[in-house]
SERO-4910 file (N, C-alpha, C, O; in steps of 0.05 Angstrom, whole numbers):
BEGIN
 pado doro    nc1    nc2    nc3   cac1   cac2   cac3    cc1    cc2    cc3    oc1    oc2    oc3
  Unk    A     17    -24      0      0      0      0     18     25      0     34     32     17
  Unk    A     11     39    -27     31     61    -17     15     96    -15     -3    104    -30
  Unk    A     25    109      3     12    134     19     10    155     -6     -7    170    -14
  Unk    A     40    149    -15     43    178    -28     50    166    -53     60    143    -54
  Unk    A     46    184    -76     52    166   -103     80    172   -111     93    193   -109
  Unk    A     88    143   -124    113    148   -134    120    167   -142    100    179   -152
  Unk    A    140    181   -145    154    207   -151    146    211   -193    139    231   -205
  Unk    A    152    181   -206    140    189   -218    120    192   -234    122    196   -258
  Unk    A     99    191   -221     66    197   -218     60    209   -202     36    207   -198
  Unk    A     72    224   -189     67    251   -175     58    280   -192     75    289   -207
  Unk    A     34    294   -190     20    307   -206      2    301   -226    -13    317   -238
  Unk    A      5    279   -229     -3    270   -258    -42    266   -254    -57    262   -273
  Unk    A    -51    269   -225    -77    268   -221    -87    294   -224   -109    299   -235
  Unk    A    -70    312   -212    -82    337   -217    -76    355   -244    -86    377   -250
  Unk    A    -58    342   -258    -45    352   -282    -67    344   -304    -73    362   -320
  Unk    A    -76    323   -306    -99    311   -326   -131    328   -328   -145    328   -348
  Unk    A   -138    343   -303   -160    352   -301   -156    380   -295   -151    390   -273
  Unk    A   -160    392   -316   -151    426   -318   -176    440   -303   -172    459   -288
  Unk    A   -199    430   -306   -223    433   -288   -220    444   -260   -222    466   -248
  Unk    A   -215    421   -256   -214    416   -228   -183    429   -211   -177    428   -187
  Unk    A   -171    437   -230   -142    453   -221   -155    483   -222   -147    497   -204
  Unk    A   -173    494   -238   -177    527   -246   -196    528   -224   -190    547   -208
  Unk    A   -223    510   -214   -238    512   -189   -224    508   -169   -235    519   -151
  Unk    A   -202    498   -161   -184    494   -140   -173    520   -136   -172    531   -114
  Unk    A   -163    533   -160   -151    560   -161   -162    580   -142   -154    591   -122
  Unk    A   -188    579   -158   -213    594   -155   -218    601   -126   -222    621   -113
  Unk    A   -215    567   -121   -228    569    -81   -208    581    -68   -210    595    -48
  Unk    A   -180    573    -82   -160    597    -58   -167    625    -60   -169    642    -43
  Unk    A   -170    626    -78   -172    665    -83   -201    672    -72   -203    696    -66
  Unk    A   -220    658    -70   -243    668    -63   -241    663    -33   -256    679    -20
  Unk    A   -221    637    -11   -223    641     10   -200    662     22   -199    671     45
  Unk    A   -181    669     -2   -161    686     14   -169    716     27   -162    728     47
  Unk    A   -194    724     -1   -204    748      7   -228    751     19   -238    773     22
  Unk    A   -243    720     30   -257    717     55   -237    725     76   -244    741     93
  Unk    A   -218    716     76   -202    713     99   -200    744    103   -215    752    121
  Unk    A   -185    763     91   -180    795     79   -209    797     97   -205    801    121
  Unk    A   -230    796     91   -257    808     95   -257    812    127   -258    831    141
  Unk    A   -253    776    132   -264    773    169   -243    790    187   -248    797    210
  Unk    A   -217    798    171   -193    808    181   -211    838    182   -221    847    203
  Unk    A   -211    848    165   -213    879    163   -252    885    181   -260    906    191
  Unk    A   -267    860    179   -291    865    196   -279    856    225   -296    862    242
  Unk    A   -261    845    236   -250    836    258   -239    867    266   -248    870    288
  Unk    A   -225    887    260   -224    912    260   -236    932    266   -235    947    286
  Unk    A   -249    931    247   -283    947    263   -298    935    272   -317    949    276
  Unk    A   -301    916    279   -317    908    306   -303    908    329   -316    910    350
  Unk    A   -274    906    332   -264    909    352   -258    929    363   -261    930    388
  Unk    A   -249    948    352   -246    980    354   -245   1005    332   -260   1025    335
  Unk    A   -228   1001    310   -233   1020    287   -251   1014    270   -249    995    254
  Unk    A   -267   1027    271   -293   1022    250   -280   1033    220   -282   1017    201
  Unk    A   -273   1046    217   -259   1044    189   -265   1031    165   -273   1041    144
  Unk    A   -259   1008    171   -261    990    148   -291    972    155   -296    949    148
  Unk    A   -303    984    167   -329    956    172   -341    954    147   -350    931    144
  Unk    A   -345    971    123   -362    966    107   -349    942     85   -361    922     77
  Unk    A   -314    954     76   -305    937     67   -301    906     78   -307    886     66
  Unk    A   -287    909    107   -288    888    116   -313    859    113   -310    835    108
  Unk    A   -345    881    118   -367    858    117   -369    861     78   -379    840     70
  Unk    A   -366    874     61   -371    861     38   -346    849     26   -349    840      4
  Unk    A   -322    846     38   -308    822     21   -311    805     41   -300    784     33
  Unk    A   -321    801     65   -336    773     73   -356    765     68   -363    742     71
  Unk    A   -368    780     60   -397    763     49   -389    757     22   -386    734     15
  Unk    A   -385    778      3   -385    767    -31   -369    732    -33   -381    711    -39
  Unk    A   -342    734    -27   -327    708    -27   -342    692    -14   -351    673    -27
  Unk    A   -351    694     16   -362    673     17   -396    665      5   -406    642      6
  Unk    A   -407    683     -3   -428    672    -13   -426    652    -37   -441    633    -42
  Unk    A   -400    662    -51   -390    654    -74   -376    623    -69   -374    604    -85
  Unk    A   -371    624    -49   -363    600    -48   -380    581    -33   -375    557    -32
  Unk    A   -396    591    -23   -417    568    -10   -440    563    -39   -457    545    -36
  Unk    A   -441    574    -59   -448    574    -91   -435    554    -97   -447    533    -98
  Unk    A   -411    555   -101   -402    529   -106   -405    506    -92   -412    486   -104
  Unk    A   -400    505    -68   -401    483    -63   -424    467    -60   -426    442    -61
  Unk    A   -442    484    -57   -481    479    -64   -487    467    -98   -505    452   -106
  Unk    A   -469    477   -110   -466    474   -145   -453    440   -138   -462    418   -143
  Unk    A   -431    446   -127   -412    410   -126   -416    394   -114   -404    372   -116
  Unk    A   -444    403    -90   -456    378    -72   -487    397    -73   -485    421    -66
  Unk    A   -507    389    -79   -539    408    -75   -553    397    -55   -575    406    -52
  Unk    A   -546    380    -39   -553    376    -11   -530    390     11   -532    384     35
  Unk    A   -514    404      3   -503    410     34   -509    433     47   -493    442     62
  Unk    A   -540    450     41   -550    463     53   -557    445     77   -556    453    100
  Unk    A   -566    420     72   -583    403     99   -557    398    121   -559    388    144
  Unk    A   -536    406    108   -513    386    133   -507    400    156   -521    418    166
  Unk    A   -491    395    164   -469    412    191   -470    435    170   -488    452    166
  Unk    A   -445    431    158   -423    454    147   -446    472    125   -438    495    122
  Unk    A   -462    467    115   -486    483    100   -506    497    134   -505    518    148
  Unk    A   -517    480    134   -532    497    163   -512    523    181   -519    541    196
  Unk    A   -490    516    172   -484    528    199   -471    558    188   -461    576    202
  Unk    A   -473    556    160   -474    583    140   -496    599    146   -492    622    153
  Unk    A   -521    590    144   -541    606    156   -540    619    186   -545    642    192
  Unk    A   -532    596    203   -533    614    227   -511    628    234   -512    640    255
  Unk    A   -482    632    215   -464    656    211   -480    683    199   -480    707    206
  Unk    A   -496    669    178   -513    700    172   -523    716    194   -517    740    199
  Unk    A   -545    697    209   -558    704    231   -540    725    245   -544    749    243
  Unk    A   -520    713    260   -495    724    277   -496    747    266   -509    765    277
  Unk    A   -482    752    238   -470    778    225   -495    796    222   -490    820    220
  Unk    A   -514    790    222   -545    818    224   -541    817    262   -550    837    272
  Unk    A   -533    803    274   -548    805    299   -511    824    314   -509    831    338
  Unk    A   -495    826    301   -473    842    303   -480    867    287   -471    886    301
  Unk    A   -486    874    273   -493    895    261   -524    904    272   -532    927    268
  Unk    A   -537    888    283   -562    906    297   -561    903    322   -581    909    334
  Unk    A   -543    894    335   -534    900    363   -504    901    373   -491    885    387
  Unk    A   -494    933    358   -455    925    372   -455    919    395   -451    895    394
  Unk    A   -456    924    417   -465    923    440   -449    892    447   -430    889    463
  Unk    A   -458    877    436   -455    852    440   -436    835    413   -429    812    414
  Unk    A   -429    854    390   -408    856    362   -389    828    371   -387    804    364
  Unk    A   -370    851    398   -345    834    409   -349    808    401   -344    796    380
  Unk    A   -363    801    427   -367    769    438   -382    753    404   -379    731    394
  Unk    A   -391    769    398   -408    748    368   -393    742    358   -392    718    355
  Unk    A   -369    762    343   -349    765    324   -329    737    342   -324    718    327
  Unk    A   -323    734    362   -304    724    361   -312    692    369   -296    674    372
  Unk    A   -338    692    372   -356    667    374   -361    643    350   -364    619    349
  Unk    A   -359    671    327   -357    663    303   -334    646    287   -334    625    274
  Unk    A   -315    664    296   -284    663    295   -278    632    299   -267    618    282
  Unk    A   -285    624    323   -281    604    334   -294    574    325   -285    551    323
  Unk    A   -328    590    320   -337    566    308   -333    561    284   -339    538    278
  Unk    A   -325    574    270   -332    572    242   -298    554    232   -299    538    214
  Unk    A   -270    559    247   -255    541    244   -265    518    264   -251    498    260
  Unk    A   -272    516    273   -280    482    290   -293    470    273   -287    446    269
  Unk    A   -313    483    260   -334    473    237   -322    463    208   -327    443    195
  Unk    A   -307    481    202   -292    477    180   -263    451    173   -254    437    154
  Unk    A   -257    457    202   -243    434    205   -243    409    220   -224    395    226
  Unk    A   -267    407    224   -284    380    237   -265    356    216   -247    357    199
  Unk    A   -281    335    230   -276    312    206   -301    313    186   -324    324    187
  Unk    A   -289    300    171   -316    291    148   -341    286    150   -360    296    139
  Unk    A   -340    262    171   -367    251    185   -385    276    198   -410    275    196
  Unk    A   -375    294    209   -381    314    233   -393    333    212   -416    344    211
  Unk    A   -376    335    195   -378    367    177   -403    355    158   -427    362    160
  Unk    A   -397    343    145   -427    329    129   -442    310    143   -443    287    133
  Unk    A   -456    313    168   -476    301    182   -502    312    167   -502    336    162
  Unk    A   -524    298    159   -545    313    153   -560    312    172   -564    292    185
  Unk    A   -573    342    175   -584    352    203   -608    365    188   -621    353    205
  Unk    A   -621    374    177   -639    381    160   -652    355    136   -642    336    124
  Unk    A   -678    367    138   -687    353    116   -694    323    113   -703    315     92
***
C-alpha cells in the first residue's frame, strides 16, 4: 500500500484535469479574500470602524460565492453541519450589526466556530441535520 505516489506519478492526477485545477484556483482566491474580509470586519468590530463596510462586503461576496459552489458541487449540503451552519453565521452577522453592544463576543464566537466547523472531520462536517 503506498501513501504517497511514486515520484514518478506525482502530479499526474491533478495535471490531467484542468477543471478541477482552475476551481481549486478559484477556491483559494475566493477564501483568501474571505479571509481579507473577516480580518478587516474583525477591526471594526473590535475597535476602528474604518473598514467595517469593506471588511463585511469582502466577507460576504467570497463567501457567498463560495458556499455557490459548493451547493453547485454537492446540492444537498445546505441540509448538513457545514451548509446549516452558514445560515446561522448569517444570523450572527445581522445580529452584530443590529446589536454592537454585544459585536465583540459574536465576532469572536464566530471566529471560533466557524474554524472548528470547518475543520471537523468529514463525518461531523457532512452530518445531515436538515431535511
Amino acid at each position: 500500500m503506498h501513501l504517497v505516489p511514486e515520484r514518478s506519478n506525482a502530479g499526474r492526477v491533478m495535471a490531467g484535469n484542468r477543471e478541477l485545477s482552475w476551481r481549486r484556483w478559484l477556491s483559494i482566491a475566493l477564501r483568501t479574500l474571505h479571509l481579507v474580509g473577516v480580518v478587516l470586519a474583525g477591526i471594526a468590530f473590535l475597535g476602528n470602524g474604518d473598514h467595517a463596510v469593506a471588511g463585511v462586503v469582502l466577507m460576504l461576496l467570497p463567501g457567498f460565492a463560495l458556499f455557490a459552489i459548493d451547493v453547485w458541487q454537492r446540492p444537498g449540503l445546505w441540509r448538513e453541519v457545514a451548509g446549516a451552519f452558514i445560515f446561522v453565521k448569517l444570523l450572527a452577522m445581522m445580529a452584530m450589526l443590529l446589536a454592537p453592544g454585544i459585536a465583540e463576543h459574536l465576532f469572536w464566537l464566530l471566529l471560533v466556530t466557524s474554524s472548528v466547523v470547518s475543520h471537523a472531520p468529514h463525518g461531523f462536517r457532512h452530518r445531515r441535520i436538515l431535511g
